[in-house]
N, C-alpha and C positions, 0 to 999 in steps of 0.2 A: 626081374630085370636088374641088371646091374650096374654101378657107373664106372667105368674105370682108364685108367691112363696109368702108364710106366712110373708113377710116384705113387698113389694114392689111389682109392675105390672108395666105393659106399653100394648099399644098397636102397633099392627104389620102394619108398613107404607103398601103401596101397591108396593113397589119396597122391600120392603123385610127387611127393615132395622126397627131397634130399640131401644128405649132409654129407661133406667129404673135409674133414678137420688135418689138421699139420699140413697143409701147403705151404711151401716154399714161394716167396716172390717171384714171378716171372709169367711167360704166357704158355697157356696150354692147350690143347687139342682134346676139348673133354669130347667121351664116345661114348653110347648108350646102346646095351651088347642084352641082347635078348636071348635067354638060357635056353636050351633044347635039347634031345637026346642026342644031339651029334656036337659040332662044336659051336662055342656061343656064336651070334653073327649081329654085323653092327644096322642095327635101325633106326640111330639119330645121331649126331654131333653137333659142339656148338665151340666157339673159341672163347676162352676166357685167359684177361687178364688179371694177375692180379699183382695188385702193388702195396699198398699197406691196409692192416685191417682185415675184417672180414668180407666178403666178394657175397649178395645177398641176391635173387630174384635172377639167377639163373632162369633160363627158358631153354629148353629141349624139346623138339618137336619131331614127332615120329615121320618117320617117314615110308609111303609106301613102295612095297620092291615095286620092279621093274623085270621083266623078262628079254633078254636082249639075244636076238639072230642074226647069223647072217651068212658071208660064205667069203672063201678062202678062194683065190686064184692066185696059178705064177702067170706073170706078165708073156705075152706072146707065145705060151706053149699052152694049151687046151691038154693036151693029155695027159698035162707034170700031176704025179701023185702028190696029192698033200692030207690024205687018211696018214693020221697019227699025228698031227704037230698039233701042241701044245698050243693053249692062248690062257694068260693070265691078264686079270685086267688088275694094275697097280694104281693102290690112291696117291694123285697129284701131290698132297698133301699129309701128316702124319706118316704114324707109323702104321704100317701093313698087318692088319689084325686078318689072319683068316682067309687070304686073296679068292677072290672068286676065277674060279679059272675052269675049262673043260676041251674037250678032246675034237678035234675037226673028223667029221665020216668021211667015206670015201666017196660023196658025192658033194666032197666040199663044203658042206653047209654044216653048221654047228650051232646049239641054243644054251643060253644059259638062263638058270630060274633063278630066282629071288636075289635080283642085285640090287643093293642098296642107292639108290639115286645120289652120286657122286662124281666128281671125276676122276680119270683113270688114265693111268697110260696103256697103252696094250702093250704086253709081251707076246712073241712068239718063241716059242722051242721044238727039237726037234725036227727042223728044218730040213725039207732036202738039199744035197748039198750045192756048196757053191750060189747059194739062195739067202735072200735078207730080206726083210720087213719093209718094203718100201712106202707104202700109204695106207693110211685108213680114212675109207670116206664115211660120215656120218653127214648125215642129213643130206643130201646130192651134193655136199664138199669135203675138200678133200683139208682133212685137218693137219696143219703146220707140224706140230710133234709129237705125230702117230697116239693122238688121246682122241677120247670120247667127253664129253660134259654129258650126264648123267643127272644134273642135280634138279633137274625140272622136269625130267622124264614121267611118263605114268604108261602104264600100260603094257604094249609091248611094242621094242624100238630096232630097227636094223643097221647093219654097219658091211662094207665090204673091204677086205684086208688085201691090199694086193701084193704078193711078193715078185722077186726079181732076180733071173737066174744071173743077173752081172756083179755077186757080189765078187770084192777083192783078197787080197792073201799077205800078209805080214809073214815075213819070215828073215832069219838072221841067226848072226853068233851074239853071245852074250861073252863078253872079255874081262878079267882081272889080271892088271900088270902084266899082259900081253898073252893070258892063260885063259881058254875059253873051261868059262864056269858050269860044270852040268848041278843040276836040279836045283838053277834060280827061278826064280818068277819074274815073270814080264805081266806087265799091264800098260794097255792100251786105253785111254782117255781123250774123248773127243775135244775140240780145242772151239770155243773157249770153253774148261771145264765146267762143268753145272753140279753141284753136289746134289740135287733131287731128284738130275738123271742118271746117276752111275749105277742103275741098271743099263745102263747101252753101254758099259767100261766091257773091255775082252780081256780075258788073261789068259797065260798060257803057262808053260814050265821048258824048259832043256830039257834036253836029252841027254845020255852021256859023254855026247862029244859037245858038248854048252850050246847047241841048236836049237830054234825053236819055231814054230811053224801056227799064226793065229788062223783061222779059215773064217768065209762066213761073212766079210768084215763090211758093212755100210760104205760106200764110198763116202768122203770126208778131208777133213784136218784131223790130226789127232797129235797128242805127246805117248812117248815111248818110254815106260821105266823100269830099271830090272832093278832086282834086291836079293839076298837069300833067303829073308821071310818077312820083313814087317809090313811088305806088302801085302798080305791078307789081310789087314786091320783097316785098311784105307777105304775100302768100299764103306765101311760103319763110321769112320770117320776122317773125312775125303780133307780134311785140312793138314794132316802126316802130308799129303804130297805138295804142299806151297814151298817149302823150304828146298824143296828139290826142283823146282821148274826151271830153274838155269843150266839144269845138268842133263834134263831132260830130251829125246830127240826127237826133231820133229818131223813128222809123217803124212804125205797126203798119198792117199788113198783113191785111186781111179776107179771106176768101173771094169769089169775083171783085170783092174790091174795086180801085179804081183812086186811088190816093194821088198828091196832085203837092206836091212840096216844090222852094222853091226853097231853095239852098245858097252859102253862101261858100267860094270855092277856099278850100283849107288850104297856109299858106307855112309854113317851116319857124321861123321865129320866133312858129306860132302853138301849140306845143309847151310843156305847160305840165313847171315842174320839179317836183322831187321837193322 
């Protein structure tokens, strides 16, 4: 078994002990990844700070999987297909080593094996269209933002995902100096933004008349940003868009409703200071 995080690793003695030398001061997200013929998968974590000196009497404790089922309905339609959508379950917390994720059948129902007792947000993909992720109920309630807690699980635990054929549609021109811009990028950002959810961020591109058309979209608040690329960076590090929230436009999102905004690219002198 191994230890490791995006700074530093070590490997795990056979008495159980472990060393992970040159850390840098700050906090970490140490994870314990169990080696296998496919890819390693996480079987314990622990948070460690550290601030001066050496950081001694770490504890890591294994944890055992969990098997987790359950089933996929769209809301008020019994006979909407949802064989082939996608469900990834993402950790709350850290970085995403590994996502446990698998494939919904055509009778709805879907299992996944050996998931680490944590929590999680669910993703769905592959969506039918005009559909969005509207709740997930664990334990007979319905969880606030669409997560599962996982971290006291044992056994095997059920979840039901319900989606919702009213999602809405974002659509517009993207403009520079009164010139619609083809192949910027738009990104779509729930309001108020969350940096540990921008997995729920939409993007999209123009076309080559600067149109651009998001589907799919959660009803909501949201900010609207266009760019001609540093917007791909922002998802990894969601603080590139502070400086631009003044310029940004704002967006509410009904149930199938259909919003069209047009927008000014964003250049980097439009970045306001501190």
């Amino acid at each position: 078994m191994t230890m490791f995080s995006p700074v530093a690793s070590g490997r795990v003695n056979a008495d159980g002990t472990f060393a992970i030398g040159r850390v840098q001061p700050g906090s970490y997200n140490l994870r314990l990844m169990l080696e296998g013929d496919d890819w390693p998968h996480l079987v314990g974590r622990a948070q460690v700070d550290v601030v001066e000196g050496d950081v001694e009497g770490v504890v890591v404790r294994l944890s055992q999987s969990v098997a987790l089922r359950g089933s996929v309905r769209v809301e008020g339609t019994e006979k909407a297909k949802v064989h082939g959508v996608r469900l990834v379950l993402l950790p709350c917390e850290g970085i995403p080593v590994n996502p446990h994720e698998t494939m919904v059948k055509e009778d709805g129902m879907f299992r996944m094996e050996n998931v680490t007792p944590d929590r999680y947000y669910v993703l769905a993909a592959n969506l039918p269209e005009g559909t969005y992720l509207k709740s997930v109920r664990f334990g007979n309630q319905e969880t606030p933002d669409r997560s599962v807690d996982l971290s006291q699980a044992q056994g095997s635990v059920s979840i039901e995902i319900v989606l919702s054929p009213d999602a809405g549609t974002v659509e517009g021109l993207v403009m520079d100096d009164g010139k619609p811009i083809p192949g910027s990028l738009v990104l779509l950002v729930p309001e108020p933004p969350r940096p540990e959810e921008s997995y729920r961020w939409e993007s999209g591109n123009t076309d080559q008349h600067g149109r651009f058309s998001i589907k799919g979209v959660t009803p909501g608040e949201y900010k609207l940003y266009a760019s001609s690329d540093w917007l791909t960076e922002a998802k990894l590090d969601p603080e590139l868009l502070q400086p631009f929230e003044e310029k940004a436009v704002k967006v509410t999102v009904a149930e199938k409703g259909r919003e069209r905004v047009e927008i000014e690219l964003l250049k980097p002198r439009d970045a306001s200071t501190p």
